[in-house]
C-alpha positions in Angstrom: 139.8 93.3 90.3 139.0 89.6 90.9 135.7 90.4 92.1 134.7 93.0 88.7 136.1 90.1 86.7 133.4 87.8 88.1 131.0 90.0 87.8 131.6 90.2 84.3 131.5 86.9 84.0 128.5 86.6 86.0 126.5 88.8 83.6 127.5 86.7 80.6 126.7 83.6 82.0 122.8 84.9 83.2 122.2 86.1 79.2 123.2 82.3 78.4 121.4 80.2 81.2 118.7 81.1 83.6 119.9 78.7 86.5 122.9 80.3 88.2 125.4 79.7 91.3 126.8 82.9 93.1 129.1 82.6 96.4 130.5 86.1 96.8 129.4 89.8 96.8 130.1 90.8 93.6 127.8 87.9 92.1 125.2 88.6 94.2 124.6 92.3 93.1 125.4 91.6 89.7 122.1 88.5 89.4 120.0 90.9 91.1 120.8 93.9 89.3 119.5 92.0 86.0 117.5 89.7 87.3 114.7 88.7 85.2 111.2 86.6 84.4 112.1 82.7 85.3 116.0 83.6 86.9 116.8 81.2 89.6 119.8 82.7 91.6 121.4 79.6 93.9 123.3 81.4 96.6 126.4 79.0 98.5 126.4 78.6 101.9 128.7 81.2 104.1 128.8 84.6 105.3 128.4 87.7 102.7 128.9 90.9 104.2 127.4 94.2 102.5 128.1 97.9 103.4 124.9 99.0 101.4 121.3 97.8 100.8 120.3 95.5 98.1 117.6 96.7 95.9 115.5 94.3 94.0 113.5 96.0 91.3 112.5 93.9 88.4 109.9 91.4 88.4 108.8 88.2 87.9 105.3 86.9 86.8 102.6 84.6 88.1 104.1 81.8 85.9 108.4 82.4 85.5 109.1 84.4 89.2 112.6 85.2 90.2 114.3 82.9 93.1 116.7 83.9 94.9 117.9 80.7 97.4 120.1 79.4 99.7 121.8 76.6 97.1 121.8 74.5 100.7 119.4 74.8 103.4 121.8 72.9 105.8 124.3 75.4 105.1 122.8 79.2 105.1 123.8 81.7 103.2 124.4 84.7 106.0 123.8 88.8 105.0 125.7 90.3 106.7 124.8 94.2 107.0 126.9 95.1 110.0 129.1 98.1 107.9 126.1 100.1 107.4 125.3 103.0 109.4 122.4 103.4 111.6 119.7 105.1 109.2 116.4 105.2 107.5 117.4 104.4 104.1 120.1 101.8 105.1 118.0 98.4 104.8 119.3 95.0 104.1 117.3 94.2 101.5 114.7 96.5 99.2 112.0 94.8 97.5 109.9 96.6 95.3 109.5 94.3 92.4 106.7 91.8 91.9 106.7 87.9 91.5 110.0 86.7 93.5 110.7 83.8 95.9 113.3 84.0 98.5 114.2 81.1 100.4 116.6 80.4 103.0 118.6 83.3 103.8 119.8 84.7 107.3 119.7 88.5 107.1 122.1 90.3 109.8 122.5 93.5 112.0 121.3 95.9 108.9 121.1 99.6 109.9 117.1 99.6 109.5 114.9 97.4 108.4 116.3 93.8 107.3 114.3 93.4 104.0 110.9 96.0 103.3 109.1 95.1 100.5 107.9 98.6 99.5 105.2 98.6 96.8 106.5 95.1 95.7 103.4 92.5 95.7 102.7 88.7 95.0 106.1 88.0 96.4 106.9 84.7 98.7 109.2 85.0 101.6 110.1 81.8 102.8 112.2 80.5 105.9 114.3 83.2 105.9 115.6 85.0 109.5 115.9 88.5 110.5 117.7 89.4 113.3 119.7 92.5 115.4 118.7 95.0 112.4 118.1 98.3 113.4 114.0 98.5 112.7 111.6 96.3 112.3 113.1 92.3 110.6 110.3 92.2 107.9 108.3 95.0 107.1 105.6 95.8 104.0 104.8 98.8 102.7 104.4 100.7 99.9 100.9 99.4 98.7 102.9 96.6 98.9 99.8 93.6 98.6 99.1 89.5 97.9 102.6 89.1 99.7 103.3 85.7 101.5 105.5 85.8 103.8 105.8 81.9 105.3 108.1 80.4 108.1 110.3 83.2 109.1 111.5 84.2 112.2 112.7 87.3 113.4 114.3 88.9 116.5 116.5 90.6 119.2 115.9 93.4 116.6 116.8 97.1 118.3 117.6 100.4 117.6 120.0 102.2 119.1 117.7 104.3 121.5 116.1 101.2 122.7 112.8 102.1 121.9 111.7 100.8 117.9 111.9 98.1 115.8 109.4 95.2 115.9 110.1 91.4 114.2 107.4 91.7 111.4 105.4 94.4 110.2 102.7 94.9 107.8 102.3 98.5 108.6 101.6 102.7 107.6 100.6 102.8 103.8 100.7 98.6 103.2 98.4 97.5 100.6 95.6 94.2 101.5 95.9 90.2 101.2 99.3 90.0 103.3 100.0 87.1 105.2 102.0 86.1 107.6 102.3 82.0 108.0 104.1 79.8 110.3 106.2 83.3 111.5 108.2 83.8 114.9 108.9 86.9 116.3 110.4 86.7 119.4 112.5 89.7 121.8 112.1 92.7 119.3 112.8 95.6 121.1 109.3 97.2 120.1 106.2 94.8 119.2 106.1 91.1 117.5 103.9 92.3 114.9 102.8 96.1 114.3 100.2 96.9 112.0 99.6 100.9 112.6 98.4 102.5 110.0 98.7 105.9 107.8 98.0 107.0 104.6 96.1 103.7 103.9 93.0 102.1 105.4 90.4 99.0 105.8 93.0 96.6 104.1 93.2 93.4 106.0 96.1 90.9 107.0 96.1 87.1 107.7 98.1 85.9 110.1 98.2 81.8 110.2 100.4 79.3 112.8 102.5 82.5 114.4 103.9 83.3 117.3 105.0 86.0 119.3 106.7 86.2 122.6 108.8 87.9 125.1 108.7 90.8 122.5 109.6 94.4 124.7 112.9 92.7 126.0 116.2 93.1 124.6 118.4 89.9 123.9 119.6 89.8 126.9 116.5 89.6 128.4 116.3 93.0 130.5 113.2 95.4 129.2 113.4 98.1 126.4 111.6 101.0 126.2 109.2 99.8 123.0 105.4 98.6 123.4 106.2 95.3 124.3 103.1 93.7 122.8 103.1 90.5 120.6 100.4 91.4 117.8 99.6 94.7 117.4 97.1 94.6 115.0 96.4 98.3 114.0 96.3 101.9 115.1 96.4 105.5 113.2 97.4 109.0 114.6 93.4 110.3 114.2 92.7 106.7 115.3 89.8 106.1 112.5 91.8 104.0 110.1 90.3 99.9 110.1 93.0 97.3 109.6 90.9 93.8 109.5 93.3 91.5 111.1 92.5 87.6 110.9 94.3 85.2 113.5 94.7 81.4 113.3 96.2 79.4 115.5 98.4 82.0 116.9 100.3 82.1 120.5 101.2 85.4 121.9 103.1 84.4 125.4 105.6 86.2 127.6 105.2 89.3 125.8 106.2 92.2 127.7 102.7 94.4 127.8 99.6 92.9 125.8 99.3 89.5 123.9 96.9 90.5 121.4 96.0 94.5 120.9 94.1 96.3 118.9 96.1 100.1 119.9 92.9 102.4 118.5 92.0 99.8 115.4 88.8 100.0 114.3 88.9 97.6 111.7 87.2 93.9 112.5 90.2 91.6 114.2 88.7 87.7 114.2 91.4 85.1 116.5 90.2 81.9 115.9 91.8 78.5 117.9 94.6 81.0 119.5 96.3 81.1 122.6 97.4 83.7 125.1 99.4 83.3 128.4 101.8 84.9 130.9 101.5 88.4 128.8 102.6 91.0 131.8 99.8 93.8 131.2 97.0 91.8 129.6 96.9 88.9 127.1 94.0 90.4 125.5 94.1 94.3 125.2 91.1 95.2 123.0 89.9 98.2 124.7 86.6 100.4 124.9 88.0 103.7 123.9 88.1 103.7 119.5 87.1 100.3 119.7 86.9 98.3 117.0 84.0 98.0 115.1 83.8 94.0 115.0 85.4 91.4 117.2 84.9 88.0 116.9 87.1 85.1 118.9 86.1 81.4 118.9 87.8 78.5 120.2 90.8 80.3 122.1 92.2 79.6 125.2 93.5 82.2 127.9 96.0 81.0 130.9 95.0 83.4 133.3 93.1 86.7 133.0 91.5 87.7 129.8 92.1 90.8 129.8 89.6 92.7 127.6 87.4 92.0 124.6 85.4 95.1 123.7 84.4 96.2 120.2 80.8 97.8 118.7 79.9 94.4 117.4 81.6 91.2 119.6 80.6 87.0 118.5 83.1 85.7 121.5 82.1 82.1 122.2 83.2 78.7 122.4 86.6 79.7 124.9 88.5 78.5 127.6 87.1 81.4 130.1 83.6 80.4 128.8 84.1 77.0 129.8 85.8 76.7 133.1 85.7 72.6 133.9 87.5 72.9 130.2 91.0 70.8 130.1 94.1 73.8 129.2 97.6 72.1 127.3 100.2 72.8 129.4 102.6 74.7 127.2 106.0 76.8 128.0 108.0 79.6 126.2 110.5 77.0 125.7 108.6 75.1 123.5 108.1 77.6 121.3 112.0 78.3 120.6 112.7 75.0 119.6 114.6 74.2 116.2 112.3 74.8 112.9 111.9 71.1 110.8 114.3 70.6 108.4 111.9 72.2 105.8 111.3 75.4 107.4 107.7 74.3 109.7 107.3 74.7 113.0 108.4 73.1 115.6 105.5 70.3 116.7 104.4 71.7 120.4 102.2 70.1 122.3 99.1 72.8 122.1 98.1 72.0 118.8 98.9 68.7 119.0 
């Protein structure tokens, strides 16, 4: 009764202001629910536990979008998810509106994907954590397009049969102008990022400052039975369908197959000033068979084998294998787990120092 009684009060309020504070369940659903154009939705620190998805419909717009944030980055507001069943339609969080902002929440053990922005676009995602949900952390779909999603992480996401879920994807019927900035994705059971494709083709993603590592291995660090690779960046079942993936300073390390992968792309993938090391099969894994019809890599650096770099058009030059007296940064897996900055960056590591 207490709880229906805030809710009540909850609604009331939102017609009156369009700043408001919520700190239980209740509140929550209810700001959401109504949400509207230039709604700013502070959510208290603590734990909020859920037995069903939240589903975020309405939309913002280019000049009034809706926030939804932690009221306190120093004390995260925690989804909790764990009640829900193990099952396609049970995500954490639905987003298929346009035009929102959320910031600074920690979404928890949901029963398949932590939040899938499906059809929603020109939404910002912002240092937010997905973690131990059922399928992938983050995924877009949907024609979902123009979405940011910046300073994330995501991992030790698993399925019960040990063989899906990867940290982000941007995958099957996505729409174009994703990105992915300043991400982590880090021991999902299945791939760091996935970007197979179906009912949808020659969009293209941007990936900027993310990394992916020791994906294929569970959290307690024994193997899965996923892929394993850190950025997948296409794929179809007819393997015809081009997903133009673009990499910036992006580390794939540790991972438990290949670093970088193009699985039957044949879009154009471009890695520009990225790094690959200690990936078990190969760190690159762009093969001959549906190749891809453009490849281009400048200014990366390989620790150890290559691996291999085919495509119907290549423009590889300026590397680390292409310049062997060249000087490689010493860099470890370690580095890369280290605390975000207070504001959501990276942590500073010495390779792009």
């Amino acid at each position: 009764m207490r709880y229906f009684l805030s809710a009540f009060l909850l609604l009331f309020s939102i017609a009156l202001k369009a700043q408001i504070q919520v700190n239980n369940v209740a509140e929550i659903l209810a700001a959401v629910k109504i949400a509207k154009a230039g709604d700013f939705i502070l959510v208290k620190g603590g734990e909020y536990k859920f037995d069903a998805r939240i589903n975020l419909n309405t939309s913002g717009t280019v000049e009034k979008p809706i926030k939804l944030m932690a009221a306190d980055l120093a004390n995260r507001p925690k989804f909790d998810f764990s009640a829900q069943l193990e099952a396609d339609a049970n995500q954490g969080i639905a987003l298929r509106g346009n035009y929102w902002h959320i910031r600074g929440i920690d979404v928890f053990n949901a029963g398949d994907n932590g939040l899938i922005i499906n059809g929603g676009s020109f939404n910002t995602i912002e240092f937010c954590t997905f973690s131990e949900c059922a399928d992938t952390g983050l995924q877009i779909s949907g024609g979902a397009a123009q979405n940011l999603i910046l300073n994330c992480d995501s991992y030790f996401n698993a399925d019960a049969k040990v063989e899906n879920a990867d940290g982000f994807a941007c995958k099957l019927d996505a729409g174009t102008g994703n990105t992915f900035k300043g991400c982590r994705a880090w021991q999902n059971l299945d791939d760091g990022w996935d970007g197979y494709l179906k009912k949808t083709d020659n969009i293209t993603t941007n990936y900027e400052n993310c990394w992916a590592f020791l994906n294929g291995m569970l959290k307690d660090g024994t193997p899965g039975k996923g892929d394993g690779n850190g950025f997948k960046s296409g794929g179809s079942d007819d393997k015809l369908l081009k997903h133009n993936a673009i990499y910036k300073n992006c580390i794939a390390a540790g991972n438990l197959k290949k670093g970088f992968d193009h699985n039957s792309n044949r879009g154009e993938v471009t890695l520009l000033n990225c790094l690959a090391f200690d990936n078990k099969q190969s760190n690159m894994g762009f093969g001959s068979k549906n190749p891809l019809t453009k490849l281009t890599i400048k200014n990366t650096q390989v620790m150890g084998e290559v691996g291999s770099l085919n495509a119907d058009v290549t423009d590889i030059s300026n590397n680390s294998w292409q310049k062997p007296t060249a000087k490689q940064k010493v860099l470890s897996i370690q580095d890369l787990l280290k605390p975000r900055q207070a504001d959501g960056s990276l942590p500073n590591i010495p390779f792009f120092d």
